[in-house]
Steps between C-alpha positions, in 0.01 A plus 500: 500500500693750386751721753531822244374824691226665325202758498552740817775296662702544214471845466590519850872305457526741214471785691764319794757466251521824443276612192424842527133465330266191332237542285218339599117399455350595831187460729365470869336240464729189343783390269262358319262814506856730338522209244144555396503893450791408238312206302279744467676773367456736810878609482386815733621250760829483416742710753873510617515348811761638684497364841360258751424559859254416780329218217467785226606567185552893441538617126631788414219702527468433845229262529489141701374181297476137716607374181780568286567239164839570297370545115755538175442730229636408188515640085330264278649417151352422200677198511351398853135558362532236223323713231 
């Protein structure tokens, strides 16, 4: 079993060591729940999280989530596509 910090408790030791905001999928309802609204392309879900208190995520809009996972946005390259 692996001891690497992930989903929501990640994003919390994120926010501990300092980072000032994490982008992340989000939902009240599960980590696995947040993963699901990005397989499926819902990327309305994504927010900056910028704090946790009292077992809540707040983004910066000001609203709570139960569940907060980190997410990375990247450029694709041609190269990376293989066409």
């Amino acid at each position: 079993m692996s001891t690497r910090l992930r989903g929501s408790g990640l994003t919390c030791a994120m926010l501990a060591r300092g980072d000032k905001q994490v982008l992340c999928a989000v939902s009240n309802e599960s980590d696995e729940q947040a993963m699901a609204s990005i397989d499926s392309t819902e990327y309305d879900s994504l927010r900056h999280i910028i704090s946790f208190e009292n077992d809540k995520f707040s983004c910066k809009e000001g609203v709570e989530w139960q569940c907060a996972i980190p997410v990375k946005k990247v450029e694709l390259f041609y190269d990376d596509l293989n066409l």
